[in-house]
Backbone bond lengths (Angstrom), bond angles and torsions (degrees), N, CA, C in turn:
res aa  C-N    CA-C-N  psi(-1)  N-CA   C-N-CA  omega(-1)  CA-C   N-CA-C  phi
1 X - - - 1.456 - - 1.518 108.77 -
2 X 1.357 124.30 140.62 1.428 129.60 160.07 1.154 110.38 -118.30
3 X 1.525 104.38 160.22 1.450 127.09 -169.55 1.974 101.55 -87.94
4 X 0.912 93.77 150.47 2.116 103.29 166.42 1.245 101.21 -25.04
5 X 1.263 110.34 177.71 1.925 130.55 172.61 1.582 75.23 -87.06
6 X 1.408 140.98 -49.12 1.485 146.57 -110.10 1.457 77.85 -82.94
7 X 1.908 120.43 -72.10 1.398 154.21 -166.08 1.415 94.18 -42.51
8 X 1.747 104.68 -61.61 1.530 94.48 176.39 1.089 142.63 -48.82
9 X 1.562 114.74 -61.01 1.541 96.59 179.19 1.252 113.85 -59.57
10 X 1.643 130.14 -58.42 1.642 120.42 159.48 1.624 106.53 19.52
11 X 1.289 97.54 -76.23 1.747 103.20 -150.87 1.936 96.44 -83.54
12 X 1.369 115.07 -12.46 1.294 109.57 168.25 1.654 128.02 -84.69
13 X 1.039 98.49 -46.04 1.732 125.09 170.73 1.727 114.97 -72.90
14 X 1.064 112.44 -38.95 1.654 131.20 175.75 1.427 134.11 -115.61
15 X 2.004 111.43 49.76 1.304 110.63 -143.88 1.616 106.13 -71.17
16 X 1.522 99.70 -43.52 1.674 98.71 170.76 1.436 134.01 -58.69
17 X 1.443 109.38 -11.48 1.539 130.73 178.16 1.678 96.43 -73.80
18 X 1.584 102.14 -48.22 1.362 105.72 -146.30 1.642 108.41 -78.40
19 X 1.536 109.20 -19.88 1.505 120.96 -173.72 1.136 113.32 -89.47
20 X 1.619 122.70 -20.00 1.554 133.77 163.56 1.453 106.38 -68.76
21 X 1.049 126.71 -33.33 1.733 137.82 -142.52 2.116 71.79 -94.33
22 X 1.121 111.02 -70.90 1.350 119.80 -175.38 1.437 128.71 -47.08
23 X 1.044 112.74 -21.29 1.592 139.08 167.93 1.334 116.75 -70.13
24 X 1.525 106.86 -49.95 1.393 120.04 -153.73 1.828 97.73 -92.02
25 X 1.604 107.00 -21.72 1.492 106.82 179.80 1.627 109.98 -71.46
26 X 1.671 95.25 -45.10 2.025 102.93 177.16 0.829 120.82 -57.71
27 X 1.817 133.22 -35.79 1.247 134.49 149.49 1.525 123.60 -30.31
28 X 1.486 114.33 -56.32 1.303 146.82 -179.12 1.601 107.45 -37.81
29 X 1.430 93.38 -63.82 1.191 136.55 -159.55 2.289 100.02 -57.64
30 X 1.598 80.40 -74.62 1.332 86.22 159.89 1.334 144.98 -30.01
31 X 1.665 122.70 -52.89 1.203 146.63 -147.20 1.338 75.77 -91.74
32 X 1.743 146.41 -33.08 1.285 114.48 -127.80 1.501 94.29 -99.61
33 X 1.114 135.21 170.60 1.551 142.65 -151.28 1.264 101.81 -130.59
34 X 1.670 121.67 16.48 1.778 127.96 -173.50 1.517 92.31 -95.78
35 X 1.362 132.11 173.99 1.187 166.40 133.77 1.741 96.77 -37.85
36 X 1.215 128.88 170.07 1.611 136.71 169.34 1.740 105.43 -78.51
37 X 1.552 94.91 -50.06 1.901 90.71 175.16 1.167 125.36 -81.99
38 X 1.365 143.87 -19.72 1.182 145.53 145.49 1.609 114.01 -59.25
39 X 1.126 115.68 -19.92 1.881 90.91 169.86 1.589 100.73 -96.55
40 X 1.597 111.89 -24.48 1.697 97.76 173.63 1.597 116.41 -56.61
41 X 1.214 106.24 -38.62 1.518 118.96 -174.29 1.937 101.93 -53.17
42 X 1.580 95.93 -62.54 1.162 103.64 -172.00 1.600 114.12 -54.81
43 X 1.753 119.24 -50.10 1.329 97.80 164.06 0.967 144.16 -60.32
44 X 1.873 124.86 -24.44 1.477 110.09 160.35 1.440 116.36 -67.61
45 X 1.423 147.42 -12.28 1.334 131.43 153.22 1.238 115.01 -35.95
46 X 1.206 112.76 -58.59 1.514 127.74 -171.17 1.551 117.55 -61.91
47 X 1.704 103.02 -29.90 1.713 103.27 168.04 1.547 114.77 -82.30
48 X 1.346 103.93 -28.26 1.499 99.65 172.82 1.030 119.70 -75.72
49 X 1.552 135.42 -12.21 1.156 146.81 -146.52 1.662 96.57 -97.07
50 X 1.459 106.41 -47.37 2.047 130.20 171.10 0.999 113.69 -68.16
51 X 1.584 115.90 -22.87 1.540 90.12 -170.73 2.163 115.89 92.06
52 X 1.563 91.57 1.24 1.763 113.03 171.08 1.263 101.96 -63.05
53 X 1.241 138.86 88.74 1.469 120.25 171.00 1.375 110.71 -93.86
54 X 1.487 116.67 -22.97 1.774 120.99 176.13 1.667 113.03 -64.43
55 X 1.397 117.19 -30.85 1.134 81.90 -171.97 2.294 106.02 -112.37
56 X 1.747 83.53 21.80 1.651 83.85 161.85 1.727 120.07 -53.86
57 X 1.184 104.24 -50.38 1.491 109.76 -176.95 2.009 106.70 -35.54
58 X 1.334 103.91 -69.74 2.108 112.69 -168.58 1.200 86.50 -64.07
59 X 1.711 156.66 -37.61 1.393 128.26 -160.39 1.609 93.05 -86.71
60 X 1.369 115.77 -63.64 1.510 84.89 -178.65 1.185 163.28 -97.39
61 X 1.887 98.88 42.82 0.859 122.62 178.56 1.613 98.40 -99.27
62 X 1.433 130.09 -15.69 1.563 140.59 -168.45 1.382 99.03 -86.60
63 X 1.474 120.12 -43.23 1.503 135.10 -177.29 1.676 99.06 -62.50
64 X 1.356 112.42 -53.67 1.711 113.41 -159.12 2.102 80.97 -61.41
65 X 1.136 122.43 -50.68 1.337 122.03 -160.21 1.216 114.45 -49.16
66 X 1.175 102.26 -58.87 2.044 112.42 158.32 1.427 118.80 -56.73
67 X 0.945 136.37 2.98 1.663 136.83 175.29 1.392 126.51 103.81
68 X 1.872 104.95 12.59 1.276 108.03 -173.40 1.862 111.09 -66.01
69 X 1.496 118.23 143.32 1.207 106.03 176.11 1.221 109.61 -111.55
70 X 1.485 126.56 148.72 1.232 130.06 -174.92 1.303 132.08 -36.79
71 X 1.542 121.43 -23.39 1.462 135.80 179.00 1.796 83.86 -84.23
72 X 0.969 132.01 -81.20 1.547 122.37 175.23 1.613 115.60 -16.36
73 X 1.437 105.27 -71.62 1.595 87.17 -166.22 1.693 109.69 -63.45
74 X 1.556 118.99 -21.81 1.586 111.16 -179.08 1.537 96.41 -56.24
75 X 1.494 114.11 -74.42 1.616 105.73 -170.17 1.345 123.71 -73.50
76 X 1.579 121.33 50.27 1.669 140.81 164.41 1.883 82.48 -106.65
77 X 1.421 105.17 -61.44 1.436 84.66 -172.66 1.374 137.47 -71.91
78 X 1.109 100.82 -29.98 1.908 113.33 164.65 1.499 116.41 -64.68
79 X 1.328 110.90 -30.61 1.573 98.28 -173.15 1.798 111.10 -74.32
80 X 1.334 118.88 7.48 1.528 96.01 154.79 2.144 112.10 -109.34
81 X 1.203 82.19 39.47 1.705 81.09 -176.89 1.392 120.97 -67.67
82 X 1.453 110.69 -40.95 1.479 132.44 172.26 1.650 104.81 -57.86
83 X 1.378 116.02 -48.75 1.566 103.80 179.43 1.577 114.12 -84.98
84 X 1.086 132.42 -16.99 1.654 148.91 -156.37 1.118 99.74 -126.99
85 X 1.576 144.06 -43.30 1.201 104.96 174.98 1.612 104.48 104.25
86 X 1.580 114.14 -168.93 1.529 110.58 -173.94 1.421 102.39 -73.36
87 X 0.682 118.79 9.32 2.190 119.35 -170.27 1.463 94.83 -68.12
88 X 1.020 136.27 -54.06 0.974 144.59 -130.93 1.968 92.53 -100.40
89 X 1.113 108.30 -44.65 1.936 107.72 165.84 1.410 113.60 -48.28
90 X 1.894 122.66 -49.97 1.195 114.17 152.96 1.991 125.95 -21.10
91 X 1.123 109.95 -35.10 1.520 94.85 -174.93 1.569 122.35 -132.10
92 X 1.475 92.26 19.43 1.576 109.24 132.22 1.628 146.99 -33.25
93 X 1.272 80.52 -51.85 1.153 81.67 169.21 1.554 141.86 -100.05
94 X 1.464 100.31 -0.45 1.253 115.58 -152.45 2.106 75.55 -105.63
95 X 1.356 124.06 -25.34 1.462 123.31 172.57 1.526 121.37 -89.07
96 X 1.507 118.52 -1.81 1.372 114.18 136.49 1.229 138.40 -79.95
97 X 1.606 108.47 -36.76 1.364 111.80 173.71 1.589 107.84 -65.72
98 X 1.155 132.77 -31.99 1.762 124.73 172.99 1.314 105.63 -58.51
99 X 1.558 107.89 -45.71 1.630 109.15 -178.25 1.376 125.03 -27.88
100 X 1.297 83.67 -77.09 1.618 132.52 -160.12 2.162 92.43 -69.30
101 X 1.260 113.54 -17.20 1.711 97.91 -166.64 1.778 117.62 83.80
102 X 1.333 87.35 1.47 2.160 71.44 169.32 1.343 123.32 -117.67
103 X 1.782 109.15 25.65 1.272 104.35 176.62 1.833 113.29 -85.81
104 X 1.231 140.78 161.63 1.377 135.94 -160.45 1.624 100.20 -129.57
């Protein structure tokens, strides 16, 4: 899996940014009391929910790895539609194409 062009430079251009930012997620990561595919699931809600479409691609490709199935990762991103609105159709598409293998 790779990260965005966005993530990338980040962590190229901003290495001390990027190793705090990275720290503070494993911590994160740790504390959290989900399963690996249920918090992937749950964070692409949360990118679809913003309007994150860069980093749809690495979650659901992390989710499919853990056992997410394609009807899953669609309704991670739809289920904040009711509170968010069309934002969240924006990254639709960008979570089939990871799915599915044709994102670049």
């Amino acid at each position: 899996m790779s990260v965005s062009k966005e993530f990338a430079l980040f962590m190229q251009e901003a290495p001390a940014h990027a190793k705090a930012w990275m720290q503070a997620a494993a911590a994160l990561d740790t504390a959290s009391a989900l399963d690996k595919k249920t918090k992937e699931l749950a964070y692409i809600a949360v990118l679809g929910a913003t309007g994150n479409t860069s980093g749809i691609p690495f979650h659901v490709l992390s989710a499919k790895s853990h056992g997410a199935s394609r009807q899953e990762v669609l309704s991670a991103v739809l289920i904040g539609l009711p509170a968010a609105g069309s934002v969240v159709i924006a990254s639709f598409l960008a979570a089939v194409e990871a799915y599915d293998g044709q994102n670049k």
